[in-house]
N, C-alpha and C positions, 0 to 999 in steps of 0.2 A: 504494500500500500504506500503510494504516494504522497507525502502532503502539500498542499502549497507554500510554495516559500514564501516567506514573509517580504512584503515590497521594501522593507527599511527601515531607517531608524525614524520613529515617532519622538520630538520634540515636547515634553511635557509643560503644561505651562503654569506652572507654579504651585508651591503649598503653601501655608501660614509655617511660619517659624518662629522662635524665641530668641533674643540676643544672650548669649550665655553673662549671667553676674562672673564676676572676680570669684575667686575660689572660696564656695563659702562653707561654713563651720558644718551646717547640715544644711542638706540636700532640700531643696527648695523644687518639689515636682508639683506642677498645677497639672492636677488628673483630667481639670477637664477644656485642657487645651485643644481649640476647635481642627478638627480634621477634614481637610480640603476632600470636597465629594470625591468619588472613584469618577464618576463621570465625567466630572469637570474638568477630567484632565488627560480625560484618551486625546493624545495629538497622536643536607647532606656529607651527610657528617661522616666522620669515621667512627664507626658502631661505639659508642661508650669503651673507647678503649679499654681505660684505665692499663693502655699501653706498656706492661711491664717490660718496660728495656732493659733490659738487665743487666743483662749479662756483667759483670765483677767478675769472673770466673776464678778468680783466688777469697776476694773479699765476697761475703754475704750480701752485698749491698743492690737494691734496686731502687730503680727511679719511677715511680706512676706517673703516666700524663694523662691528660682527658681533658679532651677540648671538644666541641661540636660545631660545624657549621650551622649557618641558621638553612631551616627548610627549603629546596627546588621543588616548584611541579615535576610529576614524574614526566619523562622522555622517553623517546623513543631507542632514544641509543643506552639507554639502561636505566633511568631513574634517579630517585635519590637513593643512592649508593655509597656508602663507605670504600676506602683506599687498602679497610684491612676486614677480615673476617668479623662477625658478631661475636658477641661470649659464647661459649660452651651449655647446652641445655643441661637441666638438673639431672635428666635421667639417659640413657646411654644412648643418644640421637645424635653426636659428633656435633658439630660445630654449626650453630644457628644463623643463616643468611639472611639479613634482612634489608632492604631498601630503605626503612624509615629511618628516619632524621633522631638523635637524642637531643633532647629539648627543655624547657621551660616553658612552653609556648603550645598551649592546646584552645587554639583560638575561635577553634568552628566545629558544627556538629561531626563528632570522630576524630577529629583531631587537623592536624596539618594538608588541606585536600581531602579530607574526607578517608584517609587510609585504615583510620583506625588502629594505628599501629606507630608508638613512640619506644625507641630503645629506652630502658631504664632498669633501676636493680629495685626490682619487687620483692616482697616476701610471697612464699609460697599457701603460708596458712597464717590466722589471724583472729583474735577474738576479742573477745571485752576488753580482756587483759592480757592480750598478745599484739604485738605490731598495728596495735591504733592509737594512731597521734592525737588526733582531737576527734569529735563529735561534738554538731551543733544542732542544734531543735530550730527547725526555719518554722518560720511564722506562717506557711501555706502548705498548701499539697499540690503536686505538677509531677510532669512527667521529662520533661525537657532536661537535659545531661547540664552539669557544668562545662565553661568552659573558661580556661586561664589564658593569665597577661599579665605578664612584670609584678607577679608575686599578688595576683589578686583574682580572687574566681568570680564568677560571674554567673545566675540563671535566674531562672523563674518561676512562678510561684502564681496561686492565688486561693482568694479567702472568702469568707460568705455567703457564699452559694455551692450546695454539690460536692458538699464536703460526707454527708450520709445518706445513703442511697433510700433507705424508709424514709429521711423525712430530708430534703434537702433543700427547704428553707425560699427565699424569693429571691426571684434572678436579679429583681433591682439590688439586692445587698453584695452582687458579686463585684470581687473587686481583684484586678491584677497587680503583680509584680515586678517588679525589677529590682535582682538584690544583688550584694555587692560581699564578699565575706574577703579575710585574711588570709591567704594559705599557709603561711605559720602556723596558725596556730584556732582557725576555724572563727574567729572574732567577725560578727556581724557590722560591717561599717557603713552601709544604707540601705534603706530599702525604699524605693519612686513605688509609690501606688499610680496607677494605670483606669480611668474610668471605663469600664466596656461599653461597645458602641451597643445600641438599641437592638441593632441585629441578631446579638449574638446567641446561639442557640440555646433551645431550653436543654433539660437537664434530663434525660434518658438514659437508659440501657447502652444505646453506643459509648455515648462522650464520656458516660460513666468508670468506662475501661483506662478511660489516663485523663481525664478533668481537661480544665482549659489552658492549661499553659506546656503545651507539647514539644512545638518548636525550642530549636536551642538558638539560642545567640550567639551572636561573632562579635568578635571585638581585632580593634589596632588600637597605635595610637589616637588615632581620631575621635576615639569611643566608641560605645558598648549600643548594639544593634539590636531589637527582639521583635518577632513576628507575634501576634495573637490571632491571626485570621483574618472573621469578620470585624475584628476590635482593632485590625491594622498593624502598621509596622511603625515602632517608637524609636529613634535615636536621643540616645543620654550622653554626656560628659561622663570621665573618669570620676567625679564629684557626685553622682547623681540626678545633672538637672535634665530636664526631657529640653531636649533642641529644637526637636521636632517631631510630626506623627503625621501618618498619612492613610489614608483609607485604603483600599484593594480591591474591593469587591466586598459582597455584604452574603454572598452565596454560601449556604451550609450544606454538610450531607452525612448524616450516620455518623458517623468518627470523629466527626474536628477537625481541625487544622493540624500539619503534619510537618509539611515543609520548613526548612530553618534554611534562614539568608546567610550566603557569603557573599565574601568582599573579592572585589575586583578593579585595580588601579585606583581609581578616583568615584569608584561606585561599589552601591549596592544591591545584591542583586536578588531577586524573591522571587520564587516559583508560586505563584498567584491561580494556579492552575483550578484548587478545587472553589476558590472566592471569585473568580470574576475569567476560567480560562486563557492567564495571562502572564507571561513573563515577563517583572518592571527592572529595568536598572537604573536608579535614583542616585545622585547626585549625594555625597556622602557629607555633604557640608549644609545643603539647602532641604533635600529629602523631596526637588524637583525631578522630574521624569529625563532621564535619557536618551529611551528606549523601551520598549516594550512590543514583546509578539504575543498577538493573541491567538495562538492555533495549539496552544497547550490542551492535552486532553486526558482528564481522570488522570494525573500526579498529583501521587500526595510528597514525590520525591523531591529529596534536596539535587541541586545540578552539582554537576563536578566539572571543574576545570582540568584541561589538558594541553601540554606543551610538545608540538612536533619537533621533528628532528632540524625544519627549519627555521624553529623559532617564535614560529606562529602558535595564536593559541587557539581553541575549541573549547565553547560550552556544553556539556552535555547535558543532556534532559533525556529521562528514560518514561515513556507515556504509554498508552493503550494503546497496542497496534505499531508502538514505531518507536524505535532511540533517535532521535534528533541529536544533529550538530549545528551550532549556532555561533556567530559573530559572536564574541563578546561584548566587543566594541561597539556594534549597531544592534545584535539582535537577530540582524536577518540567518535565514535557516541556508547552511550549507550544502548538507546531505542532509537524508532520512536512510532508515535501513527498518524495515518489517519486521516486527521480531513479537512478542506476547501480547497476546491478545484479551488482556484486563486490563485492570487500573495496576496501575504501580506502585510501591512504596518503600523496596529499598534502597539506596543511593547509591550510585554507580561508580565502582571501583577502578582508579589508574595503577597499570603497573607495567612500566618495560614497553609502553606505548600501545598497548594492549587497552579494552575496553570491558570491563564484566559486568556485567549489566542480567539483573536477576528481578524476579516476582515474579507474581499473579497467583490465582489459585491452585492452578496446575505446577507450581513449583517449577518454573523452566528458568535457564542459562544461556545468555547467548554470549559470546565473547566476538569481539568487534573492532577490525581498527579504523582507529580515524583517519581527518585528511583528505576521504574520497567529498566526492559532489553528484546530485542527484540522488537518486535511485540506488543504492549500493549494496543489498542484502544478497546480488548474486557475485559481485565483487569482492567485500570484505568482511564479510563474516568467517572465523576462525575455525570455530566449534561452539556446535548448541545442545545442551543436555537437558531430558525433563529430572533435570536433579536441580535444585536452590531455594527457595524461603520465599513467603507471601509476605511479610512484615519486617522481617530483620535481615540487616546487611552485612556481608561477607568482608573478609581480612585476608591478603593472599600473604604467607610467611611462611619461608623453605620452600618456594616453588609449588606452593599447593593453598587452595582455598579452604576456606573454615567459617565452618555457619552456628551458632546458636539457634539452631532451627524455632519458630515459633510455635512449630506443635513436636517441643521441648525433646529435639532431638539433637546433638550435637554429630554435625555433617563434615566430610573431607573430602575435596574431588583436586583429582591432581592436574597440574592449571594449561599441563601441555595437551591436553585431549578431552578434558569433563571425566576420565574414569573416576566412578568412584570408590575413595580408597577404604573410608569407612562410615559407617553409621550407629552412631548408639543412645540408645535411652538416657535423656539426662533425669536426674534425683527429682521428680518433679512429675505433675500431672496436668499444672496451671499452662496457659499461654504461658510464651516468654516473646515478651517486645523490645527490650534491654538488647543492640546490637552485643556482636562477640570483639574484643579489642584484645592488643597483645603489647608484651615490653619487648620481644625481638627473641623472647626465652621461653615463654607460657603465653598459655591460653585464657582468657579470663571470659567463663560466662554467665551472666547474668540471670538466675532463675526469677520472677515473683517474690516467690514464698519458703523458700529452701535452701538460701544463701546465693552464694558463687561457685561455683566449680572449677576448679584449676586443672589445667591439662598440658600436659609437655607440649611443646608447638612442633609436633612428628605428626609426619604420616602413620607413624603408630600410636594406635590409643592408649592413651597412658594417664588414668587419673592419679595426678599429686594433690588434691585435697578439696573438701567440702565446704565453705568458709559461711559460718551465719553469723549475723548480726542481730541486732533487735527485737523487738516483740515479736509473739507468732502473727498477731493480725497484722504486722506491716508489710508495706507492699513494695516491690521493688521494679519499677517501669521501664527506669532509665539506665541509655547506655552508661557506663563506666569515663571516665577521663583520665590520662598519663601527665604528667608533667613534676618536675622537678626529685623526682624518685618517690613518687605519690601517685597513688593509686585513686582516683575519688568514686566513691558510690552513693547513690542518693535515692533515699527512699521518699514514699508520701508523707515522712515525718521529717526524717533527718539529713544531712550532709555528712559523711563519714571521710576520714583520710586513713588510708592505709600505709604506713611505710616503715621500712624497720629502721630499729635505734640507732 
């Protein structure tokens, strides 16, 4: 299936914005700062060394180094790659290959490009009283992952409404979030309340499954980004003050809002798909239109960027019926390629110039490269398997994919052909929506209601351990975050940091 390309880039013509105060003491958010209609404006590192160079071959003496490059889009001519091998995995798997960046910087949903995958020295098991740094009680329930920036984490949250399912109270008292914590040491240092727009959906059985604050936020230095749907997209200061907000589309369906915006150059960018069929790239200072294609259809997925061997880059959008390749820059559609025929909703993974690209109900895989123009499903498609996940998104590390399946199976197909290498029962009986993420050495997945499960990152199944936290009734939605040799997990109660002593 073909789709029309889009004729161009769409000029937006403006939003209300705020002039940012001086740095102030506490966070000054007006919730009900007016939002410009939707209508009114269609126009690589080297692996965590810790380099032991040793060699003194009389004297005992060794030198650690450990440096990291800041993150590349993966490429075609290899990725983000390291100069030397990863660490060695815990249990007898030889020497662990990974493309991802070690880092500080877990900036957008999954991490750096959407990989899911930061080198770091995790601990393997973890409890009350085992390799947990802090725990903090957040003032809301959400489903959206943290994401970190220059020692400060970032997510969302909300309160008042649709907090319990027998009685969950009136949708005028709901109210959203934008909160702001310490990664030292888990210290809440703001939190911008969010007015929901009029639109926004009552409270049922779907939305029930993960509340209203789904989407993850991205951050730079420019400041901290958050999607709510029909309630819009808000830009904050590193202080907390909302800069700006802007409408999207007022469109609900079933689930809620899914998608989470990343950044790009001098923009940001939203997959507007299930709110108004549309992809905006907004101006990251004004929260004015750039751009925008409207032939987005049934994604609930975030897009991922991708860097060719010449330079250029590719948006990718993975939708019902087709993966799109899109300008950045303008928007307009490059190729399309045919490929699952549902709605979509996991986020499509870069590696080694490679495209992997997964959903729908029938579990299917296509892998795809980019680059081509037109019509290209009989050109550049790789391999396509009915093996991958309707909700949760894959990690390729050691040459092979890994799924936290959502009907709680934990999946491995190996990346050079779809074989699949194993499948097994995860401790669990609930969904799991909590993507799979990795330090470059283990596997970390995210059940509900029956902790984490830790797993070697081998093609061999290898459970290293079970890890619960919290009460029985709490719930655990969201993916996981890596950054600074911290582990973050968040539940519909709490923020937890994992990392040893």
């Amino acid at each position: 299936m073909a789709l029309p390309a889009h004729s161009g880039p769409l000029t937006g013509m403006g939003t209300e914005s705020l002039q940012l105060p001086s740095q102030p003491a506490q966070p000054t958010c007006p919730a009900n700062l007016p939002v410009k209609p939707f209508l009114a404006t269609l126009p690589a590192s080297m692996p965590n060394s810790l380099g032991r160079c040793a060699t003194f071959l009389i004297c005992v003496l060794s030198s650690a180094f450990c440096w990291a490059d800041p993150p590349s889009r993966d490429q075609t001519t290899g990725g983000d790659r390291g100069s030397a091998s990863a660490p060695r995995t815990i249990a007898a798997a030889g020497a662990a290959k990974s493309s991802a960046p070690q880092s500080a910087v877990w900036n957008e949903f999954r991490g750096p490009n959407g990989s899911g995958v930061a080198l770091a020295d995790l601990p393997s098991t973890w409890s009350e009283i085992e390799n947990l740094a802090w725990k903090t009680p957040l003032p809301g329930k959400g489903s959206s992952s943290p994401v970190v920036w220059k020692g400060r984490i970032y997510l969302t949250a909300y309160t008042g409404y649709g907090l319990d399912f027998t009685e969950p109270g009136q949708r005028e008292s709901l109210k959203l979030h934008v909160l702001c914590l310490q990664l030292s040491d888990g210290k809440l240092l703001w939190d911008c309340p969010i007015d929901p727009a009029s639109a926004e959906q009552a409270y049922g059985k779907r939305v029930a499954e993960h509340g209203y604050a789904s989407p993850t936020p991205c951050v730079d230095d420019s400041g901290v980004y958050a999607y709510f749907g029909p309630s819009g997209l808000v830009a904050l200061s590193h202080q907390g003050t909302l800069r700006w907000r802007r409408d999207l589309g007022i469109n609900t369906t079933g689930f809620g809002a899914a998608a989470s915006p990343i950044l790009y150059q001098n923009t940001v960018i939203q997959n507007a798909s299930i709110e108004s069929g549309t992809m905006f790239a907004l101006d990251k200072a004004t929260g004015e239109t750039v751009w925008q294609n409207d032939q987005i259809v049934r994604s609930w997925t975030t897009p991922s960027l991708v860097t060719l061997k010449d330079g250029s880059e590719e948006l990718i959008c993975n939708q019902k019926d087709a993966i799109l390749g899109l300008d950045p820059k303008t928007g307009q559609q490059l190729w399309t390629c045919h490929a699952i025929e549902d709605y979509i909703v996991p986020r499509v993974v870069t590696h080694q110039g490679l495209l992997y690209c997964s959903g729908g109900r029938t579990n299917r895989t296509f892998v795809v490269r980019p680059g081509g123009r037109g019509e290209v499903e009989a050109s550049h498609i790789v391999w396509h398997q009915p093996r991958g996940a309707n909700v949760t998104s894959p990690i390729v590390v050691n040459e092979h994919l890994f799924w936290s399946h959502d009907k709680s199976i934990a999946l491995c197909l190996r990346i050079a052909d779809g074989e699949e290498v194993f499948r097994e029962r995860m401790p669990t009986r609930s969904r799991v929506y909590g993507s799979i993420v990795s330090d470059g050495q283990k596997l970390f997945l995210t059940t509900r209601d029956k902790g984490v499960l830790v797993l070697d990152a081998s093609p061999e199944y290898n459970e290293l351990a079970l890890n619960q936290l919290g009460s029985e009734d709490e719930s655990f939605n969201a993916s996981p975050a890596i950054a600074n040799d911290c582990l973050l997990l968040r539940s519909d109660r709490c923020l937890y940091c994992i990392k040893k002593p």
